[in-house]
C-alpha positions in Angstrom: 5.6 5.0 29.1 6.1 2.0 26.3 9.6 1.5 25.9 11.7 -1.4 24.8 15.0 -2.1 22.8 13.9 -2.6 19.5 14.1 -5.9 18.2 14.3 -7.9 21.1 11.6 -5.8 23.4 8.8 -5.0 21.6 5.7 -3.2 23.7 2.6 -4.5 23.2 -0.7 -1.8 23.3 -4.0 -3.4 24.1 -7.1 -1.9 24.1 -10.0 -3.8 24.7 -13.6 -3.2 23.6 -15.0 -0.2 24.3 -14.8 3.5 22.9 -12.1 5.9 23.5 -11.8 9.6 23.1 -8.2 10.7 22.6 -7.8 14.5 23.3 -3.8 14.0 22.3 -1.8 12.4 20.2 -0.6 8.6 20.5 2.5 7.2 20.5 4.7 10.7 20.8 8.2 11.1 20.5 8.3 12.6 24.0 6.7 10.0 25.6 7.5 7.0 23.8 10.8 5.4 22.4 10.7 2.3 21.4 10.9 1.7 18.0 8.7 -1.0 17.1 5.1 -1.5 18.7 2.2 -4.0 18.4 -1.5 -2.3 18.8 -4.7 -4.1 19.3 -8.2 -4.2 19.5 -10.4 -6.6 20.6 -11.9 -6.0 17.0 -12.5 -3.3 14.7 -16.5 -3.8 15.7 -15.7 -3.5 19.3 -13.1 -1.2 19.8 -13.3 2.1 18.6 -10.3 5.5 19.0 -12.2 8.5 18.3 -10.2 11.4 18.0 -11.3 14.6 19.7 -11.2 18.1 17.6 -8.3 18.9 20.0 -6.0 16.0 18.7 -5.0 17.3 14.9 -2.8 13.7 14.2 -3.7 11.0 16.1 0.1 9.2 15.6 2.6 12.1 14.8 5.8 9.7 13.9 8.4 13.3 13.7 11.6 10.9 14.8 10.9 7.2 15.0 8.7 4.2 15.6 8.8 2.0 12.6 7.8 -1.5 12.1 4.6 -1.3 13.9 1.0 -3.4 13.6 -2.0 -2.0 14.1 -4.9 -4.2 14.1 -8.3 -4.7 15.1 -9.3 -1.2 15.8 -12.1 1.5 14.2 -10.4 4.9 14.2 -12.4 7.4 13.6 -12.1 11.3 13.2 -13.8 14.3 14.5 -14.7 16.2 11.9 -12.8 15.1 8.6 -10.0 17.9 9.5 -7.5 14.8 11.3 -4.4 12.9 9.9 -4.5 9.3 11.5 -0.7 9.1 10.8 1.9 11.5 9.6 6.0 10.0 9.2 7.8 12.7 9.2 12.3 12.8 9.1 13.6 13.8 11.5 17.4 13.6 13.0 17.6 9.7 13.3 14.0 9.2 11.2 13.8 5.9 10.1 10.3 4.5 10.3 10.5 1.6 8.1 7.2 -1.0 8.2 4.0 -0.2 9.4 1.2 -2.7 8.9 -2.5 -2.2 9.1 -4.8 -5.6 9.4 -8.3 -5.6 9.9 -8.8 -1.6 10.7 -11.5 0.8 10.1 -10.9 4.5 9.5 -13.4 7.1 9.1 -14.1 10.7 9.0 -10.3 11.8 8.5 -8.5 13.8 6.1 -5.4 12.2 5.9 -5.0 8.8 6.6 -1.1 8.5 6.0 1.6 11.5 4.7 4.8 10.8 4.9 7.3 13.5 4.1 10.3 15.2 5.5 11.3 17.5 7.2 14.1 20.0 6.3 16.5 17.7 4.0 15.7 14.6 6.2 13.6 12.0 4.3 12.1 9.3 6.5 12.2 5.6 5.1 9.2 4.9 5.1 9.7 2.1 2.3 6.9 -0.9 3.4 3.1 -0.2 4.6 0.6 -2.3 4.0 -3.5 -2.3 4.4 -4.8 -5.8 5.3 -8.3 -6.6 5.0 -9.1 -2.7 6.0 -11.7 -0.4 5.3 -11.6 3.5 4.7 -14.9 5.6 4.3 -17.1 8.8 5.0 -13.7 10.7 4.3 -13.7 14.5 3.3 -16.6 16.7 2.7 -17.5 19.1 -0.5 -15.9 21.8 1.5 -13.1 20.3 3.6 -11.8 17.6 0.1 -10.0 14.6 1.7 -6.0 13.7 0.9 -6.3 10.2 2.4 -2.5 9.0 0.9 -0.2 12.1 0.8 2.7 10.0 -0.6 5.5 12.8 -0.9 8.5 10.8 0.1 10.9 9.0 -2.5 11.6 6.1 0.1 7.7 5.7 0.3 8.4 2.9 -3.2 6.2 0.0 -1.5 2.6 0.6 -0.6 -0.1 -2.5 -0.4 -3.6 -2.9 -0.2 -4.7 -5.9 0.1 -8.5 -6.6 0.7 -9.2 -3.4 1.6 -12.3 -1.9 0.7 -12.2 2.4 0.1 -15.3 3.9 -0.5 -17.4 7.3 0.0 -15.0 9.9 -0.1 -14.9 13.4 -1.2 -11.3 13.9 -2.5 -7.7 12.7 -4.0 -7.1 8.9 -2.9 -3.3 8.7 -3.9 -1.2 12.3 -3.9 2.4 10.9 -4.3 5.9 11.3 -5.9 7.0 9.9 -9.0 8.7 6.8 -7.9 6.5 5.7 -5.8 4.7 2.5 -6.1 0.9 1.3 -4.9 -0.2 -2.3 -5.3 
């Protein structure tokens, strides 16, 4: 388990090169409860997280883990069904920042939603995209929602350098209110 005391503690996931298959979800609120991480790669080239058919969300966020980085890692899908990350309220909700530098995703549905659940709204106010890449997402008969953007918190989302191509599908499905840059 990766725990720590947010701020001052923050656990640190490594993965080196290689490919991984992930039959369950990373980073669950069960097993997991620190609220900020670091993940790495050795390189988005090297290091690839495929997830299987069996894993629907590869990161379900239903409580909390917010200011994270995520960097240097391909993830890919199984067969353009997957979310890669879904931030969800819950009780005490409140993922904040999440930052994305140098990561591939491909063959996914959904590569973030954020939403709520019941009357709780996550604040999900900061992610950013960093020199990332997004392709091969949706099909003519599964169509892609890569942004699902249906939180009113959700007001700043970058992308910086990041290259989105060859998708079947709606890029940005968001609230009014929202911002993209």
């Amino acid at each position: 388990k990766a725990r720590g005391d947010g701020w001052k503690s923050v656990p640190k996931i490594f993965f080196p090169e290689g490919t991984y298959i992930v039959k369950e979800a990373l980073l669950n609120g069960s097993k997991y409860t620190a609220h900020k991480f670091t993940i790495e790669g050795a390189s988005y080239t090297n290091t690839v997280i495929k997830a299987s058919a069996e894993c629907p969300i590869l990161f379900p966020n239903n409580d909390s883990y917010g200011f994270t980085q995520i960097s240097n890692i391909t993830f890919e899908g199984a067969d353009h069904t997957q979310t890669f990350m879904e931030v969800l309220g819950g009780s005490a909700g409140n993922a904040q920042s999440m930052y994305f530098h140098r990561c591939y995703f491909r063959q996914f549905h959904t590569i973030l939603k954020l939403g709520k659940v019941a009357n709780a709204t996550t604040m999900a106010s900061e992610t950013l995209l960093s020199e990332c890449k997004i392709s091969n997402c949706g099909t003519a008969t599964n169509p892609c929602e890569l942004f699902v953007l249906d939180n009113q918190q959700s007001v700043n989302n970058r992308f910086y350098a990041t290259d989105i191509e060859s998708f079947v599908g709606v890029l940005f499905k968001y609230k009014e209110g929202n911002a993209i840059t």
